[in-house]
N, CA, C, O and CB atoms as a CASP TS submission, in Angstrom:
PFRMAT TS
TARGET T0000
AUTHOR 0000-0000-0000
METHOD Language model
MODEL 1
PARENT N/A
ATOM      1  N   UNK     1       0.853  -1.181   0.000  1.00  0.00           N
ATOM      2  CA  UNK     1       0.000   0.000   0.000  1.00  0.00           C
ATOM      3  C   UNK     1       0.897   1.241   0.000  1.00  0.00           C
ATOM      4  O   UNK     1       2.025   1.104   0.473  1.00  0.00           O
ATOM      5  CB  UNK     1      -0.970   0.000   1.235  1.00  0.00           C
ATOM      6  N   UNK     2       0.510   2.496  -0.499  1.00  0.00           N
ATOM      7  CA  UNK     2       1.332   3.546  -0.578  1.00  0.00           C
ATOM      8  C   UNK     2       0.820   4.484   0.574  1.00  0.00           C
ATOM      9  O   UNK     2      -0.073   4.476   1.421  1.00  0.00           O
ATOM     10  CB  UNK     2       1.326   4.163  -2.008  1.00  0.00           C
ATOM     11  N   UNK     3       1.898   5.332   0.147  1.00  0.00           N
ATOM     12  CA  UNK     3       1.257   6.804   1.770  1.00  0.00           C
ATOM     13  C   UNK     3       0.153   7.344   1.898  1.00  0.00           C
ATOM     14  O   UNK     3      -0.125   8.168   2.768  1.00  0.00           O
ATOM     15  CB  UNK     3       1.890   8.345   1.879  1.00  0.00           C
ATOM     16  N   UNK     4      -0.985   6.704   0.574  1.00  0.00           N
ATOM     17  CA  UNK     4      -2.554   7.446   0.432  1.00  0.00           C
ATOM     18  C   UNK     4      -3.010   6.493   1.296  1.00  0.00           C
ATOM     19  O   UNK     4      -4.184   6.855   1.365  1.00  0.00           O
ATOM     20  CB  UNK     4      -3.494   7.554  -1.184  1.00  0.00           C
ATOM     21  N   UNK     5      -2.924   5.454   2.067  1.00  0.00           N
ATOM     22  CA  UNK     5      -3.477   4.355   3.071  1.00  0.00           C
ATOM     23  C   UNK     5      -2.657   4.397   4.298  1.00  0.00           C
ATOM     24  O   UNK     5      -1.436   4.489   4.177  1.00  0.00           O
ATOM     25  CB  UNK     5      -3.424   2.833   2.466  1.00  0.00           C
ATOM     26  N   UNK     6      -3.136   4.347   5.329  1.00  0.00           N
ATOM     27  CA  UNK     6      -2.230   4.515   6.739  1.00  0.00           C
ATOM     28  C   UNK     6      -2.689   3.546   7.327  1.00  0.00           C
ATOM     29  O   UNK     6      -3.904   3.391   7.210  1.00  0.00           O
ATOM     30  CB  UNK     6      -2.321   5.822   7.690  1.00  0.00           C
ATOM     31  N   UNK     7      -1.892   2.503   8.195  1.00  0.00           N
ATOM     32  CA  UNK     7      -1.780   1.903   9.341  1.00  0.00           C
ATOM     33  C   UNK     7      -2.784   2.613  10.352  1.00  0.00           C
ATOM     34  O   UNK     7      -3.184   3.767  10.197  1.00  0.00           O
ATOM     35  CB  UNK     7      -0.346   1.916   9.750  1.00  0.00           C
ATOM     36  N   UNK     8      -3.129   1.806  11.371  1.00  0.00           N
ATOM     37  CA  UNK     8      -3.909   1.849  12.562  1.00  0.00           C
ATOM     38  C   UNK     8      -3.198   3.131  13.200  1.00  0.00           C
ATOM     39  O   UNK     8      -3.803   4.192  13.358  1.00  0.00           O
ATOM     40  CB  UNK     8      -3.862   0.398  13.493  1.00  0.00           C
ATOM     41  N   UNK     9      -1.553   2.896  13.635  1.00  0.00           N
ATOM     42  CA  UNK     9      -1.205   3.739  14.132  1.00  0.00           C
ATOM     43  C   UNK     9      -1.168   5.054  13.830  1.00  0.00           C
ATOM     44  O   UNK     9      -1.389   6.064  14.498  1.00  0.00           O
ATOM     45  CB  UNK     9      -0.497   3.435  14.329  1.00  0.00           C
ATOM     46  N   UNK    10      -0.692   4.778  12.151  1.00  0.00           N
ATOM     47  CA  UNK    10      -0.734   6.153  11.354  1.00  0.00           C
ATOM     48  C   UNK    10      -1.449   6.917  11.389  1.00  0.00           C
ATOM     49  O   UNK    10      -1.258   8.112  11.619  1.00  0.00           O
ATOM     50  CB  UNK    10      -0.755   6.186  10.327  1.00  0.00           C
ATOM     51  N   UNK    11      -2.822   6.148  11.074  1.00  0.00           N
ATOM     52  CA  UNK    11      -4.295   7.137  11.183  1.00  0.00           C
ATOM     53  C   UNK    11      -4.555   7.469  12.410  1.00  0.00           C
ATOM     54  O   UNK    11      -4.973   8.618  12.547  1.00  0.00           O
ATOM     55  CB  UNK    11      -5.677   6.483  10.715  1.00  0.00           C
ATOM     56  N   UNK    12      -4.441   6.817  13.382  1.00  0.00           N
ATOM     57  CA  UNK    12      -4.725   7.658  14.632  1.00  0.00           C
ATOM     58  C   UNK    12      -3.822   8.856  15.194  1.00  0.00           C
ATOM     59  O   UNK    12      -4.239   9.724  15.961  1.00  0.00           O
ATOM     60  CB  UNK    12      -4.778   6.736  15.680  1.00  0.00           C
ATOM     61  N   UNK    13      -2.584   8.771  14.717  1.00  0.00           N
ATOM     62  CA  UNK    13      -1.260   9.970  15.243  1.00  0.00           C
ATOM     63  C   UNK    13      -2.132  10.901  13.635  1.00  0.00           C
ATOM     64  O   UNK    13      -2.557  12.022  13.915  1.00  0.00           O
ATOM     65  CB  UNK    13       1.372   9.175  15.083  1.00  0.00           C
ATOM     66  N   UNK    14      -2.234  10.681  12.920  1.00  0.00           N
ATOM     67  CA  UNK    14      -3.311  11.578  11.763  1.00  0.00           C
ATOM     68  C   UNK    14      -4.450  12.224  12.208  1.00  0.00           C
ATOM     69  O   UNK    14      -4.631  13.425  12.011  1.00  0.00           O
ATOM     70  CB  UNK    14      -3.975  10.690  10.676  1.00  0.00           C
ATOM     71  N   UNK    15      -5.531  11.237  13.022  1.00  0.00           N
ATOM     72  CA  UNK    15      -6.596  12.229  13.897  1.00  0.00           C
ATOM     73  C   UNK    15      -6.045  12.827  15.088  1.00  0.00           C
ATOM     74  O   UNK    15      -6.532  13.880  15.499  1.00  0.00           O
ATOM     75  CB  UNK    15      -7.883  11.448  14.439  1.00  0.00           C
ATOM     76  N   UNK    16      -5.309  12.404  15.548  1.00  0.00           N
ATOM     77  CA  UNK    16      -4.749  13.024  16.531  1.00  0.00           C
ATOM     78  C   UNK    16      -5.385  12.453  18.200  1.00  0.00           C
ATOM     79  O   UNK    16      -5.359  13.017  19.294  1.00  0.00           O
ATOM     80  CB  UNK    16      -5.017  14.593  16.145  1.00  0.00           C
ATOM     81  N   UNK    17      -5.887  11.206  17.803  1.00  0.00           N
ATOM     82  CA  UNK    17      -6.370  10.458  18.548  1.00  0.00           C
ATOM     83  C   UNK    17      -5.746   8.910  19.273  1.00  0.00           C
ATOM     84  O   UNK    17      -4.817   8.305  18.739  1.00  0.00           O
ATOM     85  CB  UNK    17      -7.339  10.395  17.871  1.00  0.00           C
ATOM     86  N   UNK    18      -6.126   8.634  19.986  1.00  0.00           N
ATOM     87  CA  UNK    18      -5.059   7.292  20.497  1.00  0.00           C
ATOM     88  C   UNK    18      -5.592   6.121  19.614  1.00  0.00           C
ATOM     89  O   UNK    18      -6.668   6.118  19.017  1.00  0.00           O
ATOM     90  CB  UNK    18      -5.203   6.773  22.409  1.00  0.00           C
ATOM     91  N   UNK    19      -4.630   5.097  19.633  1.00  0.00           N
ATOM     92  CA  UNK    19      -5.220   3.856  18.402  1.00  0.00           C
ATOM     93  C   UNK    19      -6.169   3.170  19.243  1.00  0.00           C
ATOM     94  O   UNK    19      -6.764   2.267  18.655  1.00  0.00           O
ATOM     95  CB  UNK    19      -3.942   2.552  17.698  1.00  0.00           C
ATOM     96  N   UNK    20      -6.502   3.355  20.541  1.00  0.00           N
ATOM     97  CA  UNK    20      -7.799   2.177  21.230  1.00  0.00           C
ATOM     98  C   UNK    20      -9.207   3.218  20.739  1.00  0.00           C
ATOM     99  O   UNK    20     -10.298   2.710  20.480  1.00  0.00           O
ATOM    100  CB  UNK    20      -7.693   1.882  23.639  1.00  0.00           C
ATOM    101  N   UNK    21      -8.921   4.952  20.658  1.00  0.00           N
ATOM    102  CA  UNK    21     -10.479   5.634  19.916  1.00  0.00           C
ATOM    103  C   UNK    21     -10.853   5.133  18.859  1.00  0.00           C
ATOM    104  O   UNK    21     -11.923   4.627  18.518  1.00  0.00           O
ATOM    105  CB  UNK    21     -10.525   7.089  19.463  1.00  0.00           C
ATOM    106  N   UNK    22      -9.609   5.354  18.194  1.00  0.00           N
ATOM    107  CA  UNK    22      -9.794   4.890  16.616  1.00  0.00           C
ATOM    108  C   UNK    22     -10.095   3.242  16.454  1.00  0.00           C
ATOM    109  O   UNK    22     -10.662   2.959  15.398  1.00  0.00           O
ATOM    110  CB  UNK    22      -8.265   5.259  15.711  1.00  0.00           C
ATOM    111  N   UNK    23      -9.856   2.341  17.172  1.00  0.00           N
ATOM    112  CA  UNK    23     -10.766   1.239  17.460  1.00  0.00           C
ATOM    113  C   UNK    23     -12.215   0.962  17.894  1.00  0.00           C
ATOM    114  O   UNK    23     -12.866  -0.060  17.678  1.00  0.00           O
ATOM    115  CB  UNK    23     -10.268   0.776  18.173  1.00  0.00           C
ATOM    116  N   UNK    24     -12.515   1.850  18.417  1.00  0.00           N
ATOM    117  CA  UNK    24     -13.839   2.175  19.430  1.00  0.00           C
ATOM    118  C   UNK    24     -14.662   3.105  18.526  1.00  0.00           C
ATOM    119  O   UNK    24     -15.853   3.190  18.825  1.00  0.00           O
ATOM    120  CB  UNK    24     -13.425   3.039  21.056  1.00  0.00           C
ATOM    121  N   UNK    25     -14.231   3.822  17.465  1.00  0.00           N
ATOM    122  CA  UNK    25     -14.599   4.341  16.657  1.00  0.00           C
ATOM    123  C   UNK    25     -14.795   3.629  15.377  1.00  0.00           C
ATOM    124  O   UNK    25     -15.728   4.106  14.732  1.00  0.00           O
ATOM    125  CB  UNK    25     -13.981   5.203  16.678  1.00  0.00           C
ATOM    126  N   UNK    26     -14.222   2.675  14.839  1.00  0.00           N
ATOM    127  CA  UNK    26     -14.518   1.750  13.866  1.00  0.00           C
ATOM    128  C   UNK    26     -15.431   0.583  14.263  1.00  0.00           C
ATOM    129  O   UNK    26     -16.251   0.093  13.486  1.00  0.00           O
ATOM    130  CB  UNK    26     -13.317   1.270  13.390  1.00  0.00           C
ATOM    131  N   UNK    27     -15.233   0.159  15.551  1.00  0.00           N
ATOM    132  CA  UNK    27     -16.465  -0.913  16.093  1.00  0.00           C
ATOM    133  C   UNK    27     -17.674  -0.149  15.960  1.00  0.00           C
ATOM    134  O   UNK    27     -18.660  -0.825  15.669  1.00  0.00           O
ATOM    135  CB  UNK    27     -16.353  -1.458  17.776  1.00  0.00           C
ATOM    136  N   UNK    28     -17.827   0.909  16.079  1.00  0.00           N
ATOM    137  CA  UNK    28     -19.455   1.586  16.314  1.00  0.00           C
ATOM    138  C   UNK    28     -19.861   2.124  14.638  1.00  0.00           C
ATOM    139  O   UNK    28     -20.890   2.749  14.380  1.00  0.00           O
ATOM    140  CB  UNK    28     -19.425   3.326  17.702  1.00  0.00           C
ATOM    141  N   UNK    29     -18.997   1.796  13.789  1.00  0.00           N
ATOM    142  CA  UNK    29     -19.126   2.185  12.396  1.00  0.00           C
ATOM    143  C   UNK    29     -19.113   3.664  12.075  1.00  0.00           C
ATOM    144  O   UNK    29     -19.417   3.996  10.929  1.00  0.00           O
ATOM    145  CB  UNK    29     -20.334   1.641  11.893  1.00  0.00           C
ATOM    146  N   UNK    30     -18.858   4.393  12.782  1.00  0.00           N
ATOM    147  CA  UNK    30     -18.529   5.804  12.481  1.00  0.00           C
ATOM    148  C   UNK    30     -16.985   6.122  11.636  1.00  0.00           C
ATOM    149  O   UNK    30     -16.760   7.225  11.139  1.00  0.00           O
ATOM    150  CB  UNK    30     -18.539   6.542  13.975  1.00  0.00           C
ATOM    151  N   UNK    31     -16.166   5.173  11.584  1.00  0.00           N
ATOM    152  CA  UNK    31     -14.915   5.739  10.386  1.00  0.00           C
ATOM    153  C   UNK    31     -15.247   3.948   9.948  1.00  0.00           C
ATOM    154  O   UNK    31     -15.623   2.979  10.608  1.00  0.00           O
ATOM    155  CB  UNK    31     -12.632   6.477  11.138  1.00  0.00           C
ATOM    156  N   UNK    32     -14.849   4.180   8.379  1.00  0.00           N
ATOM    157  CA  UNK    32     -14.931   2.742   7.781  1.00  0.00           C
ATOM    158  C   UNK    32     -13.469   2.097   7.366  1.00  0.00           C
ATOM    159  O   UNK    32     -13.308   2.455   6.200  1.00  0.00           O
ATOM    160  CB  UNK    32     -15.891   2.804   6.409  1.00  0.00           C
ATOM    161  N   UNK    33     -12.542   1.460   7.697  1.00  0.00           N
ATOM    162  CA  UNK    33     -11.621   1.444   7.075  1.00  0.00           C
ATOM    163  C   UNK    33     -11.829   0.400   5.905  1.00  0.00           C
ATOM    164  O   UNK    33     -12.921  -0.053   5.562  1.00  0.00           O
ATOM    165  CB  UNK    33     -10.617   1.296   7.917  1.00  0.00           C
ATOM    166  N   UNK    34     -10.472   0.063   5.292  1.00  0.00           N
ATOM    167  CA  UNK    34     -10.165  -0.683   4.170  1.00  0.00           C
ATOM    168  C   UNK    34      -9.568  -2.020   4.745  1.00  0.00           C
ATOM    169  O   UNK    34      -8.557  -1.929   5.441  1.00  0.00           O
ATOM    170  CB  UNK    34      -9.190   0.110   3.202  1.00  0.00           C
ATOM    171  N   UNK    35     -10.137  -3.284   4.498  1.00  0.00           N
ATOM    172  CA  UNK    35      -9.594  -4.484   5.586  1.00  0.00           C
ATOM    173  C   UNK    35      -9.075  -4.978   4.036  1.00  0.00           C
ATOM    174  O   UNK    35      -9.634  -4.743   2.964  1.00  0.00           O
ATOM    175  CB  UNK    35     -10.965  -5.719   6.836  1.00  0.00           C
ATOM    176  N   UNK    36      -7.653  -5.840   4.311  1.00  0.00           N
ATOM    177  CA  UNK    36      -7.162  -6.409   4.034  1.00  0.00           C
ATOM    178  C   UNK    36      -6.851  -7.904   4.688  1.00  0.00           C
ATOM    179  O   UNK    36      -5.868  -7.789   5.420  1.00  0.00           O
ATOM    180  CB  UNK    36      -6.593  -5.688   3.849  1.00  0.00           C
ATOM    181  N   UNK    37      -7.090  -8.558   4.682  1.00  0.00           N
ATOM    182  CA  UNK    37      -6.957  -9.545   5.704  1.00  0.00           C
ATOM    183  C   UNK    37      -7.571  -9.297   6.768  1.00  0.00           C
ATOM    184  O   UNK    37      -8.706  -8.827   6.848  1.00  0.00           O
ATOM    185  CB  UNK    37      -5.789  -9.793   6.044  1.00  0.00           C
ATOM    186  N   UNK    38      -6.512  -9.742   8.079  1.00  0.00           N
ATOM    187  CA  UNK    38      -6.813  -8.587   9.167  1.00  0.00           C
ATOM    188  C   UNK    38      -6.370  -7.355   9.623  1.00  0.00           C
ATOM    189  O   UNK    38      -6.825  -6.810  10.628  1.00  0.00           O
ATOM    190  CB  UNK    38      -6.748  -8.956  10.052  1.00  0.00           C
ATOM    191  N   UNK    39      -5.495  -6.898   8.912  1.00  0.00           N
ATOM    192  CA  UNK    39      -5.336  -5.807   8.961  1.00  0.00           C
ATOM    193  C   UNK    39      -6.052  -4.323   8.238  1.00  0.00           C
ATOM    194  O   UNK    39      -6.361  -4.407   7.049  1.00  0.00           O
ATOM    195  CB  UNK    39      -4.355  -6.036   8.787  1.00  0.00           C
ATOM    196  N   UNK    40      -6.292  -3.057   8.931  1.00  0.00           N
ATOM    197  CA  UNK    40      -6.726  -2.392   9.061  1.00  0.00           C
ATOM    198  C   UNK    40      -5.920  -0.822   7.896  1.00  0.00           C
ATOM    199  O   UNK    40      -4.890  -0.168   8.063  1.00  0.00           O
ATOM    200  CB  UNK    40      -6.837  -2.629  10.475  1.00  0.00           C
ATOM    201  N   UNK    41      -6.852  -0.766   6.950  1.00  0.00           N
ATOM    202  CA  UNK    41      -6.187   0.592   6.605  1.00  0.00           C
ATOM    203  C   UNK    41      -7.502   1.918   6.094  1.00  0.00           C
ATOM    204  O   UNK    41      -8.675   1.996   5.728  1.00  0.00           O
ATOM    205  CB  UNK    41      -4.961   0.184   5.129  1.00  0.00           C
ATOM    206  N   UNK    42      -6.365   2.734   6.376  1.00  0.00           N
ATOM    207  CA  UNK    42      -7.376   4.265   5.824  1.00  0.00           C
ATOM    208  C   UNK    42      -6.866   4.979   5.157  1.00  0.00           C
ATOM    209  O   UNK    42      -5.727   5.436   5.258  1.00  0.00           O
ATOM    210  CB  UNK    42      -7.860   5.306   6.747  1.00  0.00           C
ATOM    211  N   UNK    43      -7.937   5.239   4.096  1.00  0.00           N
ATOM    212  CA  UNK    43      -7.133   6.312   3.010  1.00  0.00           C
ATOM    213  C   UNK    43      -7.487   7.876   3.922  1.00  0.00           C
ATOM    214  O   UNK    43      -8.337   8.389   4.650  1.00  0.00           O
ATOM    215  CB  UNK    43      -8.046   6.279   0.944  1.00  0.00           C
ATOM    216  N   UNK    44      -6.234   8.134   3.307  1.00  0.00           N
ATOM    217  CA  UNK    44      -5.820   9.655   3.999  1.00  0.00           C
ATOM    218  C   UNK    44      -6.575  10.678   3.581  1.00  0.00           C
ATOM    219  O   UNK    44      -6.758  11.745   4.167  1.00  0.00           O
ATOM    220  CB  UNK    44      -4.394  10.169   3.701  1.00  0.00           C
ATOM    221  N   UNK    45      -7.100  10.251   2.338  1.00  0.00           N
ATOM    222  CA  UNK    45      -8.108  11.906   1.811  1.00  0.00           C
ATOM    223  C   UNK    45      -9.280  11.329   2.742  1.00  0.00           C
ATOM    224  O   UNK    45      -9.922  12.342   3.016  1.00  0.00           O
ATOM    225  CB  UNK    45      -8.767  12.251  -0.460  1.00  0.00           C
ATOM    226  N   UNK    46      -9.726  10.550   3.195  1.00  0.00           N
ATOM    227  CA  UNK    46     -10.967   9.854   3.604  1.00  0.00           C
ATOM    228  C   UNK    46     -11.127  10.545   5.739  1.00  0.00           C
ATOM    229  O   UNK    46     -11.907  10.990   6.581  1.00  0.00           O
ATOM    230  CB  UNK    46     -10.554   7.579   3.247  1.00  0.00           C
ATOM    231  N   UNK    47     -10.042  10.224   5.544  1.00  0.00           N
ATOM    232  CA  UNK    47      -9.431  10.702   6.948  1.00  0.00           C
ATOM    233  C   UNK    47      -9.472  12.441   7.356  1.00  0.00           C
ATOM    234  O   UNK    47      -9.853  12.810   8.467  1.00  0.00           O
ATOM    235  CB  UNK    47      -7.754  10.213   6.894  1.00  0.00           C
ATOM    236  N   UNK    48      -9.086  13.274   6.434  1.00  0.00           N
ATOM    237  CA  UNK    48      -9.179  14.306   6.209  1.00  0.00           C
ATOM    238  C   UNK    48     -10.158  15.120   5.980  1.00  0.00           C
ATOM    239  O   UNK    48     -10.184  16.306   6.310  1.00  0.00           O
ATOM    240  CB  UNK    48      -8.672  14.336   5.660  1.00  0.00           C
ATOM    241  N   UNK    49     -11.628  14.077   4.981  1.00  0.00           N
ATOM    242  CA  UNK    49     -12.617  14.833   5.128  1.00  0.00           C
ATOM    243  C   UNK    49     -13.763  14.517   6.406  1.00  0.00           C
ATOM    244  O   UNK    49     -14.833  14.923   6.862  1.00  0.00           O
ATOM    245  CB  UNK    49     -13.148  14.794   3.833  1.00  0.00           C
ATOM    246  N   UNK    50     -12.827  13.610   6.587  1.00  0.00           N
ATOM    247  CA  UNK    50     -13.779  13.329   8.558  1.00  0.00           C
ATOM    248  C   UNK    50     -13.780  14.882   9.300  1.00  0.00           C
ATOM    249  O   UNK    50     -14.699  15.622   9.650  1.00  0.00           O
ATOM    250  CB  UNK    50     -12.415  11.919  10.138  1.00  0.00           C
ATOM    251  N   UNK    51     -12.360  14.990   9.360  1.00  0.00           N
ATOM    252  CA  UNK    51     -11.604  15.783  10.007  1.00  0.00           C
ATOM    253  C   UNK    51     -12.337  17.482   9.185  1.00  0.00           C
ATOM    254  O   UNK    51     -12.114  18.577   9.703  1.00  0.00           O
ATOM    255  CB  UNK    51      -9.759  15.228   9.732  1.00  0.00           C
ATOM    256  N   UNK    52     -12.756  17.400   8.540  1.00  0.00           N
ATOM    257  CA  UNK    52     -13.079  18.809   7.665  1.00  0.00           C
ATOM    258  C   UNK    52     -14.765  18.814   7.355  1.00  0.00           C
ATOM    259  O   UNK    52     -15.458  19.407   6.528  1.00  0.00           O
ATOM    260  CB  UNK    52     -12.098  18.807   5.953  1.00  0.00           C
ATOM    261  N   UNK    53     -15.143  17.562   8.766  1.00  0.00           N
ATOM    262  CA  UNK    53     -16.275  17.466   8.424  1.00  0.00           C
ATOM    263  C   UNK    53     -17.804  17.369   7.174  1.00  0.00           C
ATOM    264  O   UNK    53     -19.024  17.531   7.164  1.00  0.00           O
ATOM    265  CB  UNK    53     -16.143  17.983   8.927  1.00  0.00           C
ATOM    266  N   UNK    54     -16.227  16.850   5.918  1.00  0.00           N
ATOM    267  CA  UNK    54     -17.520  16.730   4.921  1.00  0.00           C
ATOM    268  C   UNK    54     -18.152  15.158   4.779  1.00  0.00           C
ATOM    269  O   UNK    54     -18.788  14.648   3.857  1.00  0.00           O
ATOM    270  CB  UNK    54     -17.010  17.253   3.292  1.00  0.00           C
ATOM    271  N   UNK    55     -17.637  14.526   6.282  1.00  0.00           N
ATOM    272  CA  UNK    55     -18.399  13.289   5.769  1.00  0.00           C
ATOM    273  C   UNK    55     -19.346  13.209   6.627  1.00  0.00           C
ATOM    274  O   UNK    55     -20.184  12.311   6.539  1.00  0.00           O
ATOM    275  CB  UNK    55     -17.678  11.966   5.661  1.00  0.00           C
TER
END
């Protein structure tokens, strides 16, 4: 994956939030990530318009 997809950790040091919100926040379906297996990713423009409130 390239730098337009972030890691768990990534995206949360990105919201500026700890990685157990940003868990607690994907269990309740309010951010959607991109699953690969089991691992967890988010595109960064996706992340940004959370953050800019256009989603």
């Amino acid at each position: 994956m390239n730098k337009e997809f972030l890691r768990i950790n990534d995206a949360a040091e990105f919201l500026g939030i700890t990685k157990k919100a940003l868990y607690i926040q994907v269990s309740r379906g309010n951010i959607t990530p991109l699953r690969r297996g089991k691992l967890l990713y988010f595109k960064q423009s996706y992340l940004r318009s959370l953050i800019e409130g256009e989603v």
